[in-house]
N, C-alpha and C positions, 0 to 999 in steps of 0.2 A: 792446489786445485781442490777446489770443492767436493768432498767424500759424495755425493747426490750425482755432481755431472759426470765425474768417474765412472761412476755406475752405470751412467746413463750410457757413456761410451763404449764400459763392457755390453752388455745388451745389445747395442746396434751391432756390436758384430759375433755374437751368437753363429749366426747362422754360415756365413762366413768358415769362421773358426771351426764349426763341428764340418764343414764340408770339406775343409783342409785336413783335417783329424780322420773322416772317413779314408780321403784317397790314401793318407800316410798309413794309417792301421789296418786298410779292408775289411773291417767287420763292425757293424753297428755297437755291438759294446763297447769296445774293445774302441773305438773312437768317439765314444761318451765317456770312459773313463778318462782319456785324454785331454776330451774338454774341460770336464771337470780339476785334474790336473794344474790344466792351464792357467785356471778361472783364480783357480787355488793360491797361486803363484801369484796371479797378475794383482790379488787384491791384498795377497803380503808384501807383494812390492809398490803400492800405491803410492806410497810416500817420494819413494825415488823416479817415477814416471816425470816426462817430463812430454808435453802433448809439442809436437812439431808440426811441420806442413800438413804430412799424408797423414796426420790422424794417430789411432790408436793401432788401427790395423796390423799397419808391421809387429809391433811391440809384442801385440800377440802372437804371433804367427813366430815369433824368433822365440818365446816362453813355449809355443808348442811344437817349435823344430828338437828345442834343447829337452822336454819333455819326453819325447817320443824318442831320441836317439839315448837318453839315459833308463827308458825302460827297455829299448832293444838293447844294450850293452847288460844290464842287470840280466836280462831271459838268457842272455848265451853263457851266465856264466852259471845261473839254474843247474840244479840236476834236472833229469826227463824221464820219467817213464817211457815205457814202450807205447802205452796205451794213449800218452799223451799227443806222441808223436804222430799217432794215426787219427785222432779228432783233429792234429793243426792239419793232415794234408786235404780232409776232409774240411776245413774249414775255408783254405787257400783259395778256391774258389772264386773267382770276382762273381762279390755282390753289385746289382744297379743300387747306386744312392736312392736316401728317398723322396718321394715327388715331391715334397713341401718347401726343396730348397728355393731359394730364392738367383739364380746365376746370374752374375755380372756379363760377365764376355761372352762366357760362350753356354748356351742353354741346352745342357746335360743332358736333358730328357729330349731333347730330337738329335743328338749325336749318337750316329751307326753304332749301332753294336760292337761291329768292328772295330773300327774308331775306339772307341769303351776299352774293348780288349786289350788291341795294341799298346796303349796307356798303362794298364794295370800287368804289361808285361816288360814295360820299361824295368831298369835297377832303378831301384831307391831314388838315389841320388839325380838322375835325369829327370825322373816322373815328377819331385819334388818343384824341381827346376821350371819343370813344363807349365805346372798348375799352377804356380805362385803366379809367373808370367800370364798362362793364358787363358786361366778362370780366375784369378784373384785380380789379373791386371797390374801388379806389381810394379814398378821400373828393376833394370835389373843393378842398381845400385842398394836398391830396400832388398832383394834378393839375395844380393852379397852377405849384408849386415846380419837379416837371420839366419842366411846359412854359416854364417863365420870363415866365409873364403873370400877366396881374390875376387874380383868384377871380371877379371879375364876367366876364372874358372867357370862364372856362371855363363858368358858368353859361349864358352866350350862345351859344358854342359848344353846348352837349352840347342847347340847348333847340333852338337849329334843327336838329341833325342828329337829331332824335328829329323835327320836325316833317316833314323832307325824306323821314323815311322812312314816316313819315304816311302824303304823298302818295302815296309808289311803293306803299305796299304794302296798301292801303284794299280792294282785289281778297282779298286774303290773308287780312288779317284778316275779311271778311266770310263766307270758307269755313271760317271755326275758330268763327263764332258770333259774332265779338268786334263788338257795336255802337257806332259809334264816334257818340259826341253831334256833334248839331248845331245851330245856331242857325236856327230857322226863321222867316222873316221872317212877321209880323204883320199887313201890309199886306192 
């Protein structure tokens, strides 16, 4: 492949990539350095790219899955200050992304707060699962690939964090209209 359209392919999905980097890291540095990372990676690995169906997209998003899980494994083996401890709970916080994204599926900036929240209180691993699927749009076979599990595990994954967010947000959905079925016992 041409070193130019490479390039070109990084680029188009910039925005993409830092928005998956945000929800992975929660903190706008802290998912620019990630990008960065990523970018880092993706253009020492150009050689061995090899462009498929879906694009460039997966390729990255699987360089910023393994990115992002080998700086969380490096930070827990850190030592910590005390003083650090109390800027991370302080920093914990869900930030809203910021408005310049561009969203595919689902348009960030008019989804509930709540909504927002329940998201950003998913584990890791479901919320990953959630946003690849239903802001990135993903299939969940490209989902497998970057997260390096089974296709049953992301089915497993994306169905309880759709369940979990059931629970939380049953309030929510009842002030949008949304009836949610139930099984009513017959007894």
């Amino acid at each position: 492949m041409q070193s130019m359209n490479f390039r070109q392919l990084l680029i188009s999905e910039m925005d993409s990539v830092y928005r998956m980097a945000f929800h992975l890291a929660r903190h706008p540095d802290e998912a620019s350095d990630l990008m960065q990372e990523t970018y880092l990676r993706a253009l020492r690995g150009e050689k061995g790219f090899e462009l498929r169906e879906r694009g460039i997209r997966p390729w990255l998003f699987k360089i910023l899955h393994n990115a992002f899980y080998t700086k969380l494994d490096k930070a827990k083996r850190a030592p910590t200050l005390v003083e650090d401890l109390r800027h991370q709970a302080a920093d914990e916080e869900w930030q809203s992304p910021p408005p310049c994204w561009d969203l595919q599926s689902l348009d960030w900036e008019h989804v509930d707060d709540r909504l927002k929240s329940a998201i950003a209180q998913l584990p890791e691993h479901y919320r990953e699962v959630l946003l690849l699927w239903a802001v990135e749009g993903l299939k969940y076979r490209e989902i497998a690939e970057i997260m390096d599990v089974a296709l049953g595990t992301v089915m497993s994954r994306l169905y309880r964090a759709r369940g979990i967010l059931s629970e939380q947000l049953a309030v929510l959905a009842s002030e949008h209209g949304i009836v949610v079925d139930t099984v009513e016992d017959t007894k």
